[in-house]
N, C-alpha and C positions, 0 to 999 in steps of 0.2 A: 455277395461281393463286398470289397472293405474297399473305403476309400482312402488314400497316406496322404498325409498331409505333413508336409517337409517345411521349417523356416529354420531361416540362418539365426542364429544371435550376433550380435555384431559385439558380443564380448569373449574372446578368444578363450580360451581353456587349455584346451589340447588340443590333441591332431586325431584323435581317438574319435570318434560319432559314436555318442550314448544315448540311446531311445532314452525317454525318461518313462516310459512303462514297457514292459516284458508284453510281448506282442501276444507269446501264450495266453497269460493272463487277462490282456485284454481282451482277446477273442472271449475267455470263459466268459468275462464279465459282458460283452454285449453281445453272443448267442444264445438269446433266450428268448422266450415265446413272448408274443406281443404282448400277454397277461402280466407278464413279469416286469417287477418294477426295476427301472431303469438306475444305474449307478448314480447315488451321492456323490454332491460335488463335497464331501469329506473323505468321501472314499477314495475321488481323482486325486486331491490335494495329497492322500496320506503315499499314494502311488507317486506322485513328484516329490515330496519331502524323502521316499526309500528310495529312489533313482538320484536324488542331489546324493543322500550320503554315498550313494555306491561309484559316486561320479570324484568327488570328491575328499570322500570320507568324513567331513563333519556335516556334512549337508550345508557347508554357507555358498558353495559357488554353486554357477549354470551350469551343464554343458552348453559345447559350442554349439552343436546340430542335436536336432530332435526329429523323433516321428513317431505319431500318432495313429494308430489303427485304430476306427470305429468301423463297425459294420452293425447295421439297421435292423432293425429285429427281425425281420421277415425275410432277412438275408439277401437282399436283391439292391440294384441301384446304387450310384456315385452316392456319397454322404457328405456333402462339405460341413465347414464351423462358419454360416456368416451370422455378420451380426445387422440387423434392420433395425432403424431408426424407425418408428412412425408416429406421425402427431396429427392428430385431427381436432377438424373445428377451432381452432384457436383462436379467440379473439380475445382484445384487448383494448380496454378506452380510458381516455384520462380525462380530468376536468381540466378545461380552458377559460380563463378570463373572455367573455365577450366583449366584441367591440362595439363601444357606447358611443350611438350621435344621438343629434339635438332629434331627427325624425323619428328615430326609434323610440324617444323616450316619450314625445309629444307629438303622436300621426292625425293630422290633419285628415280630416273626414273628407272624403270624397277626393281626395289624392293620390297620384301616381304613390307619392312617398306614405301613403298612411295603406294604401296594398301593400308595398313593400314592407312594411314593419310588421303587418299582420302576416305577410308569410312568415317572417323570420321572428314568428315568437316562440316564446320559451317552451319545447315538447317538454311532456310529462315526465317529474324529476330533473326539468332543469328550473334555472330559474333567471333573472333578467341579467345579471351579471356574470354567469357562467355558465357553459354550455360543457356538452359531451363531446368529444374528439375522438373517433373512433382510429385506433394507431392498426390495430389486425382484424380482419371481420371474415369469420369463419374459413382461416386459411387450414390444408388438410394435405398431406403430401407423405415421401418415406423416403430416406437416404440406406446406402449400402456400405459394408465396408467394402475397400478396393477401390471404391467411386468416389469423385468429387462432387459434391454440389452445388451450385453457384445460383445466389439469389441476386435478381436482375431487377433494375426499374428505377426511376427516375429520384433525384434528390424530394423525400419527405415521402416514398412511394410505401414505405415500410420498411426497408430491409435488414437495416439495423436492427428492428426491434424486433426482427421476427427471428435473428442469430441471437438476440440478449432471449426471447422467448424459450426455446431450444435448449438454451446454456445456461438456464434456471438463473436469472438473472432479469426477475421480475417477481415481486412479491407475489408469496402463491393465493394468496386471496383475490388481489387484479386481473389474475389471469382466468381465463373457463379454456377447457378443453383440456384434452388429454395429452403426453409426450410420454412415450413408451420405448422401450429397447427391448427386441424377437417378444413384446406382447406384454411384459412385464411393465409397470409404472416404477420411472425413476425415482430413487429416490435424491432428497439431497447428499446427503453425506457420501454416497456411493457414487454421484457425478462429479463430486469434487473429485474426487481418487481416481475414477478410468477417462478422464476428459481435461483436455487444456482449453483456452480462452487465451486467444491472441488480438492484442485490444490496436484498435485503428495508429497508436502514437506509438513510435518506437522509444521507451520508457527504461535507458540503460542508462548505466555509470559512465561516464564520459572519460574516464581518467583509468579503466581497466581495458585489457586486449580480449580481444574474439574469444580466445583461446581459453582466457581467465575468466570472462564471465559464461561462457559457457561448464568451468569448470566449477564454479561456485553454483549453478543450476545445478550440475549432477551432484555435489555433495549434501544441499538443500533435498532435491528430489529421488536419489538412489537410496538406499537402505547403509549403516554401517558396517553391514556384515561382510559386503560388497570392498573386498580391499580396494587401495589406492589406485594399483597398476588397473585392476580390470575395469576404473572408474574413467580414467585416461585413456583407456581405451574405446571406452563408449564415445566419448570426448570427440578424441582423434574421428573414429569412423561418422559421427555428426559432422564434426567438416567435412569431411571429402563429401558426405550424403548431401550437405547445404550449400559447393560448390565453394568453400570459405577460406583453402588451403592455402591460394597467397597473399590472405588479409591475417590468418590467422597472428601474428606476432603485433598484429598494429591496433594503436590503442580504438576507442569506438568515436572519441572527438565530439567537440560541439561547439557551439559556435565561438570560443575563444582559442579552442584545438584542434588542428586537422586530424581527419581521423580516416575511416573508411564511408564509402560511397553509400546514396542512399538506399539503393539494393541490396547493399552487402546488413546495412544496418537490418534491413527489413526481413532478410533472411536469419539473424542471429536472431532478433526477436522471435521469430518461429520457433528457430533453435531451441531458446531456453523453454519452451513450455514443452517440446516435443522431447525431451531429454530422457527420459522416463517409457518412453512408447506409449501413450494415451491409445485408449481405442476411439471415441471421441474428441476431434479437432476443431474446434470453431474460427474461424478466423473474421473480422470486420472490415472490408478495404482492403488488404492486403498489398492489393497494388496502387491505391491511391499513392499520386505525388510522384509515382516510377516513369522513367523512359518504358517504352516497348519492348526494347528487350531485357532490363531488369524485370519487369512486370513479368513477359514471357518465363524468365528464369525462376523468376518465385514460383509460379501458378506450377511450372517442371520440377520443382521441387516438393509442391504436397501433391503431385500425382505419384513419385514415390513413394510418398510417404504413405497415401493410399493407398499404393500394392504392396503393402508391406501390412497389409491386414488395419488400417485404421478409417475409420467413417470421416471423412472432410466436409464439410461446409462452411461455405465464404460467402458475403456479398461479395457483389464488384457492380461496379459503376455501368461500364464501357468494355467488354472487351475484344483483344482485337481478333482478327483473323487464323492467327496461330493458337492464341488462348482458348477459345473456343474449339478448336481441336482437342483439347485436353480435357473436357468438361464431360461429365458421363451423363446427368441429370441438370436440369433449371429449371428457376420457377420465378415467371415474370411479376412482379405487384404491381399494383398501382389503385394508389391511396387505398391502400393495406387488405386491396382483395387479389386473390390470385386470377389472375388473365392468360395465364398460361403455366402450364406444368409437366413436363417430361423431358423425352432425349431432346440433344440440341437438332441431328438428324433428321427428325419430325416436326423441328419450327416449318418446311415448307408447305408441306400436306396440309399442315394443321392451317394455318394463313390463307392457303388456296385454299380451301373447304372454306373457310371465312367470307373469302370474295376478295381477299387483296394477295394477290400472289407475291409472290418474292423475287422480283428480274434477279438473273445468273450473276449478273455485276457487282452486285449490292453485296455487303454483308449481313448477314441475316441479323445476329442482334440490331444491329444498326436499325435497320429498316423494322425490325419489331421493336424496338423504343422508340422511333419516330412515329409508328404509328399508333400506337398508347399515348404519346403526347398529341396528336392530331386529336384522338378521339377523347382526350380528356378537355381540351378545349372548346367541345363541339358540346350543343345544350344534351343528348340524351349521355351525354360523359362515356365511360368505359361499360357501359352495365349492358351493349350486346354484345363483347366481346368477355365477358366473366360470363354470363348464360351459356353462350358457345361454349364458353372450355369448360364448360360443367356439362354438358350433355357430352363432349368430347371424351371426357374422361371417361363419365358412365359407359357409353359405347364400347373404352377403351378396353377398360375392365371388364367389361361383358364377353370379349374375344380371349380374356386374357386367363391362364389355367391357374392354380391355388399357387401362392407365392414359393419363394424354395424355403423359405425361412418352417410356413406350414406344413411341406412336405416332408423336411427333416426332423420338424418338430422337437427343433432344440430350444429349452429352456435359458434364462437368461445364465444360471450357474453355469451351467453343463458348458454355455460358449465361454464364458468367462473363463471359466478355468480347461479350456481348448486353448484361449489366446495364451496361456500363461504359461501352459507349456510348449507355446511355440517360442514364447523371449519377450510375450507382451506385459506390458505393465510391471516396470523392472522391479516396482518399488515392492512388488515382492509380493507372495502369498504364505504369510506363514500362519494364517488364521484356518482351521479346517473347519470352522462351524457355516454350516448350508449355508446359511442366508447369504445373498449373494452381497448388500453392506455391510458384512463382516468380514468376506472374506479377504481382504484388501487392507492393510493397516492406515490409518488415521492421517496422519503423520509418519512419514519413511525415517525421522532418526528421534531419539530422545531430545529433551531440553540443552543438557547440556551440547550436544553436538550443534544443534543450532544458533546457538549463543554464543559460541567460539566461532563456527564458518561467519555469521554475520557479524562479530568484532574483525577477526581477519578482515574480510572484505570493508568495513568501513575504512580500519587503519590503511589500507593498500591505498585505497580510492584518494583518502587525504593524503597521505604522503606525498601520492605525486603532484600535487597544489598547496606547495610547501606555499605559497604566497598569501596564501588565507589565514594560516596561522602566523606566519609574519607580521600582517598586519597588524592581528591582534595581537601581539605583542607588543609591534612598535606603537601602538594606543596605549597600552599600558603604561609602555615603558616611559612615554612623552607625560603623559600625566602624571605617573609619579615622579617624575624627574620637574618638571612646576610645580608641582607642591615642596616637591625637597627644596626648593629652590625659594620660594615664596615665603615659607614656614622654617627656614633657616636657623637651625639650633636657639628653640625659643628658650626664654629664661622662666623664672617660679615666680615671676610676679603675677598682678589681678592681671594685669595684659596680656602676660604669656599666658594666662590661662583661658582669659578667652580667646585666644588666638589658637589656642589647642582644641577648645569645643568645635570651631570654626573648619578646624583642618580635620577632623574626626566626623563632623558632620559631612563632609565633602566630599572625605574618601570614601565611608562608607557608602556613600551614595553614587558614588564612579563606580566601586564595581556590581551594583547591578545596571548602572548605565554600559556596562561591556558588554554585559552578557547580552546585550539584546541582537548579536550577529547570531546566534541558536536558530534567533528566528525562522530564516533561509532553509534551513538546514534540512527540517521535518517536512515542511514545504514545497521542498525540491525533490525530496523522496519520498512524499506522499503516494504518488499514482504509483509509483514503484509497487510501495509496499501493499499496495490493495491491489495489486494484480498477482504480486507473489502469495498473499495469504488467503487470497478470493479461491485459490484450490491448494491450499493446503502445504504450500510450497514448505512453512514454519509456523511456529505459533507465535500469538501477536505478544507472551509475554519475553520470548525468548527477544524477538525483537526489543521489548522496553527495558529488560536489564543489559541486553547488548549497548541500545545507543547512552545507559549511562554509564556503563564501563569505559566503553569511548570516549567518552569527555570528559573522564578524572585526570587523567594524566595531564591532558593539555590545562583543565582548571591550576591542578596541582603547580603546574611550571610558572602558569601567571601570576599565580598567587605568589611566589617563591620572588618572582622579581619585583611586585612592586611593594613585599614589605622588605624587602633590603634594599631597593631603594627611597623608601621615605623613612624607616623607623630611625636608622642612627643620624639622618641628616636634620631631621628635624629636632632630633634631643628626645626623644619618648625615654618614659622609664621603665625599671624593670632588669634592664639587662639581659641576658641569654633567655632565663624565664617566660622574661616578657616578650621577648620580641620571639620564642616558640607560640604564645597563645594568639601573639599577631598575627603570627604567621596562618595560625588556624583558623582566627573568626574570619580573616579575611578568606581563609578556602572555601570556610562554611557559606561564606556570603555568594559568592560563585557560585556556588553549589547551589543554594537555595534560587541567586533573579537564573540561572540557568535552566533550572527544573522550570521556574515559573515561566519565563521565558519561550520550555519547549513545549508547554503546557498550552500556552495559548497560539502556538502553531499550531496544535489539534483541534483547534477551534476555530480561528479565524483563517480560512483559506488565502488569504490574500496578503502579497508581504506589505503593503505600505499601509491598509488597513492595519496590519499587525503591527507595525511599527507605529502609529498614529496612539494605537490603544497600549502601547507597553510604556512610550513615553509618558501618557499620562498618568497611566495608574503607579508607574513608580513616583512623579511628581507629587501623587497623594501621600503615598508611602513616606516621601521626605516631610511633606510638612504636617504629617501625625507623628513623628519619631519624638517628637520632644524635644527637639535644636528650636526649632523657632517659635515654640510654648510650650511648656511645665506643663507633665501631668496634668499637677493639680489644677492648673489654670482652664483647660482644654473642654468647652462646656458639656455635661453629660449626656446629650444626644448625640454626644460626637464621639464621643471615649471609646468606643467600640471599632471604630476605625481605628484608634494607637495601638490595641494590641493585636490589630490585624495587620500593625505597617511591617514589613519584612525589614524595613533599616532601622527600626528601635528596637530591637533585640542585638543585633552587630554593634551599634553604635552605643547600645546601655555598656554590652560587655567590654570595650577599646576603653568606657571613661576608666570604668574599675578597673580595668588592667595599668593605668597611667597614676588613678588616684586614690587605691586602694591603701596607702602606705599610711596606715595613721600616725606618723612622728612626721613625717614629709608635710613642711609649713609653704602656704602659697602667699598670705600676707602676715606680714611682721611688721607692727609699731606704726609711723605715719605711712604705709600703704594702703592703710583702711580709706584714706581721703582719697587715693587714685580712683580713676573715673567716676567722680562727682566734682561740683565746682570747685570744691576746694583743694583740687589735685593743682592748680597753677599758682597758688602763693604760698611763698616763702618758705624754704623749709625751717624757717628758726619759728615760726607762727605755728608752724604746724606740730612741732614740738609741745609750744604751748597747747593747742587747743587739745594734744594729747593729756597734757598736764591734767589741763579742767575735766575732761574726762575722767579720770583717776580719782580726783576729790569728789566728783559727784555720785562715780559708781563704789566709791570707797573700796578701790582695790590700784595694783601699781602695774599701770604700762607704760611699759619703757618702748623704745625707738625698737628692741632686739624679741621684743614679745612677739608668741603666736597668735592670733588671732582668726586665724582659717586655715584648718589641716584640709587634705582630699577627702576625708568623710564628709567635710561642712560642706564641701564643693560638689559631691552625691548627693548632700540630702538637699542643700539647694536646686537641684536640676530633677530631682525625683525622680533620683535614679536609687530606688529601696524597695523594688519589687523581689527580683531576682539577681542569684551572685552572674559572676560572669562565667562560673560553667554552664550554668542551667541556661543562660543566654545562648551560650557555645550551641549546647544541646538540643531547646527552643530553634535556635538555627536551624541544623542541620534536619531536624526531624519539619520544617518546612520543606525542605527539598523533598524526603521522601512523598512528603502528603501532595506536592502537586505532579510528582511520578507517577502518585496512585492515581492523582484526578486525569494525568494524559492517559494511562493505559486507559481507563473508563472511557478517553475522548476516541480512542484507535477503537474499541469495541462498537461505541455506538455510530461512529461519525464513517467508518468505513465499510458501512457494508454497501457492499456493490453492485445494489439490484436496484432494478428504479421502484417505484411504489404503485 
């Protein structure tokens, strides 16, 4: 007997129903003697990839409808495709700081408080300042596709950690025990690819619609072979599936913008990880922060998503009345042991066999949190209610016949690429090599397609908070417009020329004082980004030449304004020339506190922390540059700082861009007396003492001699390292280097598992 196994795809094709395998053919291939080895999942795959082309002719689309005929070697019995979660023994401990008193430290003999200390001394391997915190202690259970599972139990009972357990998201050395899919051990790279991770915050773009960041999910997570229309179409049938169709046009809001309601947000976050069809669903809270009937709604929502062939698991808090109607499996903790586990049906049996019955009135969870919180309060704690449900179990299982997962005796491939040609896991199988972490690609698009949807999506997001660039603008623009103002067409004397270092030191040191709004930036889409790239959504380089493609243009623009307004207002020289290279160090300059800028958002999580540390360290940068001590002066355990300042390379290349002209005279004849004391007498004295001058040096300066070109005003400032390209150059290639050191900060700083 065979059993068919029918699913929709929710991406249209035709109207036509194309088996993706010849029914013939797959009778040959599973009628055969129990001896006989069972069909490669290369072989399944190479039967989907000749049914795509006969569907479609190049093989890149689905069909709409499929069906599948297996029949069981021995020809007899229903055969379904599930797929079984099972994880046993799992535990897990962290170290905790202990809490230190004066009794503990110093136990008085023959005292209540020196009993007390010796009970709570350091067990083996700990030691007086840190103890062992056990978070899971031999927790052992199995989830289904079709089903939901919801893990119950009091705030710090475990639950959390026991969905981060499951959802490999805990370093695999912390953890013991096994997590396995129909018998097989997952692996990492293969849970990334059939499993999503819906994290407790609802972690979206505030300034895109339902519609648009659901759209940006499927371009991120469908494959490109996958055209446009049948991508919008997944799209579309995810709304209607997430109840979202008249939020879909309105933006997601946050607290400066109205948006959509907290269920609607709580749903869309679902949305984007489920875009894809995961087999594998993990959710945290889900309905944390919801009314009842949003909560209700979400929880109606992955029970679809479970009968649509995916394995669900959620904590939840509290749930109500209704919600619990929806729940196929639970598993009670408390302080990280399981106290109960199975259908919700069987909390009364199980309770009455306890000795505390369940009155008809009550709600059951209720009344089994309540009474896990009674017995964890009471001195022998929870521990005869976890013996109970460990003889319950065994019992359970002793009535209970060999699982359908063993009956069927379907390997992890074999379902894998069952779900796949039902329409699971869009992101495509075009891998035929057995292994079942091969069979699934990596990443659903190349580099560059992820680097364009994530530039699109930044500029989208900014456009509609024109008021952020605004600003930075008008900071620009106010700044240079006071200096133009301040530095008002200086002249070629010694004063205009120090009034030129002055306005050069200033500027260059404002625009890494701008960039430091980057900060926000990385910060704001941090949790973002480690929830999209925690499975694989993109890769994190695509992300770091994405967000500095993003921020040329706007660099570009500022740059553009404030050297047209300060170069010609203050007199600079040079001309068209010059004021193209201003235009540049100042971009480079951007370019470079920017990088730095994004650089130590990858570091420092905190924005006013971040702001505390950029202001300073640019503070250092300014007074290693060389404005407020020469090189040569700067004492040599210090010099190593000046050619690490970001503003002495901008600010070396602005001099030589002003005072590179060697015919170009700054002092002439009695100037040389300006700022020193004899700059206030007499100009006819001052004649003379040029005179005596001349006799003594036995040469002739006159009132119209040069006496200090822009080279003597370089070499005085020692500025004789480098020209002003290789400054230019020197610039820019900072920005790359602290590009390099943020991707390093996104590799190591965000991985998303605890330790």
């Amino acid at each position: 007997m065979s059993s068919r196994i029918l699913a929709d795809n929710s991406l249209p094709i035709n109207n036509v129903t194309t088996p993706y395998f010849d029914l013939m053919e797959m009778d040959d291939l599973t009628r055969r003697p129990a001896s006989a080895e069972m069909p490669t999942l290369g072989q399944l795959l190479k039967h989907v990839g000749d049914a795509r082309k006969e569907a479609s002719g190049d093989g890149s689309e689905t069909p709409v409808h499929h069906a599948l005929d297996i029949v069981d070697a021995a020809g007899v019995g229903p055969r379904s495709l599930p797929f079984v979660l099972s994880f046993s023994n799992l535990t897990y401990s962290v170290k905790a700081r202990r809490k230190m008193t004066f009794s503990s430290v110093f136990p008085r003999r023959g005292s209540r408080l020196g009993a007390s200390a010796v009970a709570e001394a350091p067990a083996v391997g700990e030691s007086m300042f840190r103890r062992t915190k056990t978070l899971l202690n031999d927790i052992s259970g199995e989830a289904r596709d079709g089903e939901i599972m919801a893990v119950l139990g009091a705030s710090g009972s475990g639950k959390s950690t026991l969905i981060d357990a499951l959802a490999n998201r805990i370093a695999k050395g912390s953890l013991k025990g096994t997590v396995a899919l129909n018998g097989e051990t997952l692996e990492s790279r293969l849970l990334k690819v059939i499993s999503a991770y819906v994290m407790q915050d609802d972690l979206l773009f505030p300034m895109l619609t339902v519609e648009e960041t659901l759209m940006f999910a499927a371009e991120f997570r469908l494959p490109r072979t996958l055209s446009k229309s049948k991508k919008n179409a997944r799209v579309q049938a995810l709304i209607e599936q997430l109840g979202l169709r008249n939020a879909a046009k309105t933006v997601i809001g946050d607290e400066g913008h109205r948006g959509v309601s907290g269920g609607e947000r709580r749903r869309v976050s679902i949305g984007i990880d489920i875009i894809h069809d995961p087999i594998l669903l993990f959710l945290d809270e889900p309905t944390s922060g919801l009314d009842s009937t949003s909560a209700f709604l979400v929880v109606k929502v992955l029970q679809r998503i479970a009968q649509s062939g995916s394995i669900v698991i959620m904590s939840i808090h509290q749930p109500s009345y209704r919600i619990l109607g929806l729940l196929d499996r639970m598993i009670f903790l408390s302080r990280g042991q399981t106290v109960y586990s199975g259908s919700p049906t069987q909390l009364p049996v199980f309770f009455s066999e306890f000795g505390h019955p369940i009155p008809e009135t009550d709600n059951r969870t209720e009344f089994a949190l309540d009474l896990i919180r009674e017995l964890e309060g009471s001195p022998g704690g929870t521990k005869s209610l976890v013996e109970f449900n460990k003889s319950w179990q065994s019992m359970t299982k002793h009535h209970q016949t060999t699982t359908e997962a063993e009956r069927n005796g379907l390997s992890l491939k074999e379902a894998i690429s069952a779900s796949i040609s039902r329409g699971k896991l869009v992101s495509g199988a075009t891998n035929t090599n057995p292994n079942p972490s091969s069979m699934v690609p990596t990443f659903a698009n190349p580099f560059w397609i992820e680097m364009a949807t994530l530039s699109k999506r930044s500029f989208l997001n900014s456009r509609r908070m024109p008021e952020l660039f605004g600003i930075r603008l008008g900071a620009v623009m106010v700044t240079g417009f006071i200096l133009a103002t301040m530095f008002w067409q200086l002249d070629n004397s010694p004063k205009g020329v120090q009034e030129r270092l002055g306005f050069f030191a200033f500027a260059m040191s404002t625009t890494f004082y701008t960039t430091a709004d980057a900060l926000p930036v990385f910060l704001q889409e941090r949790y973002i980004f480690m929830r999209e790239t925690a499975y694989n959504a993109y890769r994190r380089i695509s992300y770091l030449v994405s967000h500095a493609l993003v921020a040329l243009p706007a660099l570009a623009f500022l740059s553009l304004a404030f050297a047209a307004t300060t170069f010609w207002a203050v007199g600079l020289d040079g001309g068209v020339s010059g004021f193209l290279f201003y235009f540049l160090i100042i971009f480079a300059s951007f370019w470079a506190g920017n990088s730095f800028v994004t650089f130590l958002s990858g570091v420092v999580p905190h924005v006013m922390l971040g702001y505390t540390i950029v202001v300073a360290i640019l503070a250092y940068f300014l007074l290693f540059s060389g404005f407020f001590i020469n090189r040569d002066r700067i004492p040599s355990y210090w010099i190593w700082f000046h050619y690490l300042s970001l503003v002495k390379y901008p600010y070396e290349a602005v001099l030589q861009n002003e005072f590179d002209d060697p015919v170009k005279c700054f002092v002439r004849g009695v100037q040389i007396f300006d700022n020193t004391p004899l700059g206030s007498v007499p100009q006819a004295l001052k004649v003379k003492l040029l005179d005596a001058m001349s006799n003594t040096l036995g040469m002739n300066i006159t009132t119209s001699t040069c006496l200090t070109t822009g080279s003597d005003i370089l070499r005085q400032n020692g500025v004789t390292d480098l020209t002003k390209w290789n400054c230019l150059w020197v610039t820019v290639a900072w920005g790359f280097f602290f590009r390099f050191l943020f991707y390093f900060s996104l590799l190591l700083g965000s991985k998303n598992k605890r330790s």
